[in-house]
C-alpha positions as CSV (number, residue, x, y, z in Angstrom):
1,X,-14.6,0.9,14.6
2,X,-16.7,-0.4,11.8
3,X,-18.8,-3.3,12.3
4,X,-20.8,-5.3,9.3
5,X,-24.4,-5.7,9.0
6,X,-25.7,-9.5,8.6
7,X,-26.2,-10.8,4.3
8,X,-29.8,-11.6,5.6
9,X,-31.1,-7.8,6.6
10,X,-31.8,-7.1,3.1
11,X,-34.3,-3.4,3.6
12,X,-31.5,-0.7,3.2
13,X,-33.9,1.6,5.4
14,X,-33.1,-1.4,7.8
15,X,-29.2,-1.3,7.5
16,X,-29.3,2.6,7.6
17,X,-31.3,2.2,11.2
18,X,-29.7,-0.3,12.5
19,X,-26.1,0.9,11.9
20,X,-27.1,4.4,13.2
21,X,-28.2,2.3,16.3
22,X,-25.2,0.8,16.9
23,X,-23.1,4.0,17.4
24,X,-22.5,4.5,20.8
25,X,-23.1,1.0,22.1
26,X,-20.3,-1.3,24.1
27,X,-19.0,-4.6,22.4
28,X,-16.4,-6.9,23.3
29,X,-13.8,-8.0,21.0
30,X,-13.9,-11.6,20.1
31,X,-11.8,-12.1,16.9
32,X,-8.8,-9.4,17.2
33,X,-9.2,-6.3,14.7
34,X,-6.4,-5.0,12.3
35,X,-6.4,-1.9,10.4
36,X,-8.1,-1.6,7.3
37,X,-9.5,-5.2,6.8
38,X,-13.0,-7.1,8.4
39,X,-11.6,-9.8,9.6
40,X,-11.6,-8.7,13.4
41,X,-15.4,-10.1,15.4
42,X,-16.9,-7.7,17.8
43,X,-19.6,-8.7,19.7
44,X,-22.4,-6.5,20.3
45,X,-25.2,-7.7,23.1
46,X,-25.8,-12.0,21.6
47,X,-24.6,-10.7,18.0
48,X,-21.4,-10.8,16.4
49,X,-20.4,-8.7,13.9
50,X,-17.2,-7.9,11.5
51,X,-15.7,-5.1,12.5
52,X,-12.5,-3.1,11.6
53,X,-10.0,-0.5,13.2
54,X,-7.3,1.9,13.0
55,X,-5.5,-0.4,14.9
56,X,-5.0,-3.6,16.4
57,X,-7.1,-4.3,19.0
58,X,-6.7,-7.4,21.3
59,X,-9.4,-10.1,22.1
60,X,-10.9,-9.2,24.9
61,X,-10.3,-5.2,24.8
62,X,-14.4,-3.8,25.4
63,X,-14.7,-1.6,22.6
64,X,-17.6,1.4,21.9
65,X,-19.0,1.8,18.4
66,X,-17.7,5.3,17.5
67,X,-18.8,5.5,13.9
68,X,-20.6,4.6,10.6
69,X,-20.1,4.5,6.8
70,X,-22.1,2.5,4.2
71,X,-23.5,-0.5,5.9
72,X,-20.1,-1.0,8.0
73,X,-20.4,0.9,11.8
């Protein structure tokens, strides 16, 4: 799953900790994912990010943060 990082945290030190942070850590899904696209909402403790999967997953389903790219977990 790949979750955004907020417009507003604007340090890319920032971005590169926080994502790396993320990894690992239980969300629930709250907008449902599809493949390839961020439209899905995951959310993540009182946050909720964008996130995206390789496939669809349910509102609802808890999820785990199983990787990063860029500033997308």
């Amino acid at each position: 799953m790949k979750i955004t990082l907020p417009e507003h945290i604007s340090s890319r030190a920032w971005k590169t900790a926080l994502r790396w942070a993320l990894v690992g850590e239980k969300g629930r899904v709250v907008v449902a994912t599809n493949p390839s696209n961020l439209r899905g909402k995951v959310a993540i403790g009182t946050d909720v990010w964008s996130a995206d999967s390789d496939e669809f997953i349910e509102v609802g389903a808890d999820v785990i943060v199983v990787s990063a790219k860029g500033v997308h977990i």
